[in-house]
N, C-alpha and C positions, 0 to 999 in steps of 0.2 A: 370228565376229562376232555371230550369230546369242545365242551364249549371255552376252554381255554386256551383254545390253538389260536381262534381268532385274534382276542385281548392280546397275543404272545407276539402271533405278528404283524400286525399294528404296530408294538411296541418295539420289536427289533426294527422294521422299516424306519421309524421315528429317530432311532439313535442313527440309523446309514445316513440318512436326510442329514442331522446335527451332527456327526461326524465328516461330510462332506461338508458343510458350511464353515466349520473349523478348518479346515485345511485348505477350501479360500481366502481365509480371511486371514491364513496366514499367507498366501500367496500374496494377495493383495498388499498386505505388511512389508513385504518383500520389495515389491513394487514400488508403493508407497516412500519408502525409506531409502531408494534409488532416485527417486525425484525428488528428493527433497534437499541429498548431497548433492544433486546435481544443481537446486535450486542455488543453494548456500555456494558452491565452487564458484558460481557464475556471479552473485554478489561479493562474494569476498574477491574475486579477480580483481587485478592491478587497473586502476583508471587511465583511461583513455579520453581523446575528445566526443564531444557532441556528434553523429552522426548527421550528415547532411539530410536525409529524411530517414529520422528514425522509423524502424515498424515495428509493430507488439509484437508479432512473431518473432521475429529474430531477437530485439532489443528487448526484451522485454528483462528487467533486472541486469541490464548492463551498466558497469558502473563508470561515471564520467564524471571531468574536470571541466568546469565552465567560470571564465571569468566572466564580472557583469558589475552591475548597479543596481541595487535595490529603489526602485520610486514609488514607492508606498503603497502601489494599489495591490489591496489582498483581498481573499476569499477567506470567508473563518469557517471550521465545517467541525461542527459540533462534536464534544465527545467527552469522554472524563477515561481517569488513568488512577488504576488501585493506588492507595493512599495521597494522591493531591486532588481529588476530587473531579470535580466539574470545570470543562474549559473547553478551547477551539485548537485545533490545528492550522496554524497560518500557512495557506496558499499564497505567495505573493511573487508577483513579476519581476524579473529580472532580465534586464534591460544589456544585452552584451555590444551593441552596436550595429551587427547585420539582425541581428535574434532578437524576440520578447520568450519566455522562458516561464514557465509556472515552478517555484520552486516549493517543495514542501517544508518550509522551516524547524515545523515539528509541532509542538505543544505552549501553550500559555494558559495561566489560568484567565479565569472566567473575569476578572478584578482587570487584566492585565489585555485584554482584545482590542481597545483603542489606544492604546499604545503606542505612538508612531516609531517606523523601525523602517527609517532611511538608512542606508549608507552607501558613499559616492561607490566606493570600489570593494569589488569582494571577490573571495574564491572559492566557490563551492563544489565540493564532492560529493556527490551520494552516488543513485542510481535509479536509471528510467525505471517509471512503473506504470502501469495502466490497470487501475483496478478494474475489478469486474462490475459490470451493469445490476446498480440496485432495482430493482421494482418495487419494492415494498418501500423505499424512504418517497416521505412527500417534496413536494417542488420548493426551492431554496425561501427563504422569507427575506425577499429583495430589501423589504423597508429597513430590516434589521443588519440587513450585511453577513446573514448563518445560513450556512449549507446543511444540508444533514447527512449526504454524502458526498462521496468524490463523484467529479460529472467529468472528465479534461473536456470534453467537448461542448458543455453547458459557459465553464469556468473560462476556457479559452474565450471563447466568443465576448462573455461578460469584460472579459478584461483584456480583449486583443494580445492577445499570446498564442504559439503553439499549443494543439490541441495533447501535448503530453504535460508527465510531473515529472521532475527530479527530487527525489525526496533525499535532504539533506541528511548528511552523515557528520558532514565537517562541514564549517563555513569559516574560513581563513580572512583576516582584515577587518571583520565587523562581530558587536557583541549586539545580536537582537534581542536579548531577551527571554529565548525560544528554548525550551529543551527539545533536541533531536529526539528525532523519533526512525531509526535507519529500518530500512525493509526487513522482515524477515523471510526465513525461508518456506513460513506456514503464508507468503502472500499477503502483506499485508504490514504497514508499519506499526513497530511493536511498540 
């Protein structure tokens, strides 16, 4: 009997330990699921304009109304979407007059990336987004014109635009081609 006490508690200690980890993990849950309506309130909120200098702190998923011009020059940044396969997500400048503008158009297929997808005037809605820093994607393949991730600050530079996205939701006055792709609130266009 004597050598049973130890194995005993061990094994109560073991379930305190996994009993405590359950009841963060629903706290966390808790947490969790408060940032997430908080993400979602703050994306679905009524559009407003462009900020004069956005920042990722405050803007980050704010959602805005930019009129512009699409002139052609885009970023394609690799990716595929359950049941259409393999394709790009078109980055492309948007041109408002004082502003150059990275907009996220959304999705095209793989067939459909040289494309051209002018138009003089448009109105886009979505909402700023600055994704978070890859380290693990390799560096874009310039000869190709394919990103593997979002860079705003790689992408601005390449194509003289502000260093943010507006990832579309709506685009009003122009049919590009694109399926939107609107932010969700797991961070990230869905």
């Amino acid at each position: 009997m004597k050598r049973l006490w130890f194995p005993f508690l061990l094994g109560l200690a073991g379930v305190a330990v996994l009993c405590s980890l359950g009841v963060w993990q629903l706290h966390r849950l808790a947490w969790k699921e408060a940032l997430v309506a908080d993400i979602a309130a703050r994306i679905a909120a009524a559009p407003g304009p462009l900020p004069v200098t956005p920042d990722p702190e405050r803007d980050q998923y704010r959602p805005v109304t930019v009129a512009g011009a699409f002139e052609g020059q885009e970023a394609h940044v690799l990716t595929s979407l359950p049941g259409r396969g393999p394709g790009f997500r078109v980055i492309s400048v948007l041109e408002t007059g004082e502003r150059r503008l990275l907009v996220d158009l959304g999705f095209v297929p793989e067939a459909q990336k040289e494309t051209p997808r002018l138009a003089r005037q448009a109105v886009v809605t979505g909402n700023l987004f600055w994704p978070p820093a890859s380290a693990s994607a390799p560096p874009p393949d310039a000869e190709r014109g394919i990103w593997f991730a979002d860079d705003p600050q790689a992408m601005a530079a390449a194509l003289g635009a502000e260093p943010v996205i507006l990832v579309a939701r709506e685009i009003a006055g122009a049919d590009l081609g694109t399926t939107p792709l609107p932010v969700s609130p797991t961070g990230h266009p869905q």
